[in-house]
N, C-alpha and C positions, 0 to 999 in steps of 0.2 A: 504494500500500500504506500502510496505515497502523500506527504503532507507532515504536518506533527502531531505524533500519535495525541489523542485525547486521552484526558485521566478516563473513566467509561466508554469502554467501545461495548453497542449494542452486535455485536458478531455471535450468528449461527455457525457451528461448523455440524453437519449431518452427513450422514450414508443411508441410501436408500436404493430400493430395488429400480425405480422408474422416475425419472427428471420430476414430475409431479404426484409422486406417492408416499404415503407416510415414511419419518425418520424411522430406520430399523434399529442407528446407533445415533445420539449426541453428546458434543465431545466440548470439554470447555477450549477456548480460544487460548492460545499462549503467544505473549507478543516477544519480538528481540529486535534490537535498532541493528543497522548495519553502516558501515564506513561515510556511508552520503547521508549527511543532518536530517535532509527530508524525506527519509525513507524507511519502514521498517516491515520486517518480513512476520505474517501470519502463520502458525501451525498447529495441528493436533494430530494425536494421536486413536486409530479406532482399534478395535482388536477383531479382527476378521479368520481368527481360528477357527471357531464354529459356523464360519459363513460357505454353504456348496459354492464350489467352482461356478463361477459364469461371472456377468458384470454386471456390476454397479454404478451407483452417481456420488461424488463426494458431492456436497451444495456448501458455498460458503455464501450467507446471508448477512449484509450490513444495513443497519440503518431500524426503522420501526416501524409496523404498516400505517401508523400518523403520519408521519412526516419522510414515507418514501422510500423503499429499500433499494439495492442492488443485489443482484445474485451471478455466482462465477458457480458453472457446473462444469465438473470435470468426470469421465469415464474411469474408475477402477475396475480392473480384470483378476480376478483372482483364478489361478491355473491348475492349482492341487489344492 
């Protein structure tokens, strides 16, 4: 993300079977700044042991449905 981090960031992070279907996992948000002032990088962790082989959607949600979200979905493929 770029900008200065906020003291409260409203961030979803989920796993889900289908872009628009309920969270199977939700994972709190953990922030870390990186080299450039305006910049710092988002991550969680889900634990996908017990998830069958096939793919999924991570969704990272910012913002609050008042005042406007963004959403970044990205495919996870779990192989074994």
């Amino acid at each position: 993300l770029y900008g200065k981090p906020p003291t409260t960031l409203p961030l979803k992070l989920e796993l889900a079977a289908t872009v628009d279907g309920p969270a199977l996992q939700q994972v709190p948000a953990q922030g870390s700044g990186t080299k450039d002032p305006d910049r710092f990088v988002i991550s969680g962790t889900f634990d996908i042991a017990s998830l069958a082989p096939g793919d999924y959607v991570v969704r990272a949600t910012i913002g609050a449905p008042d005042s406007g979200e963004a959403r970044i979905v990205r495919t996870l493929r779990k192989v074994k």
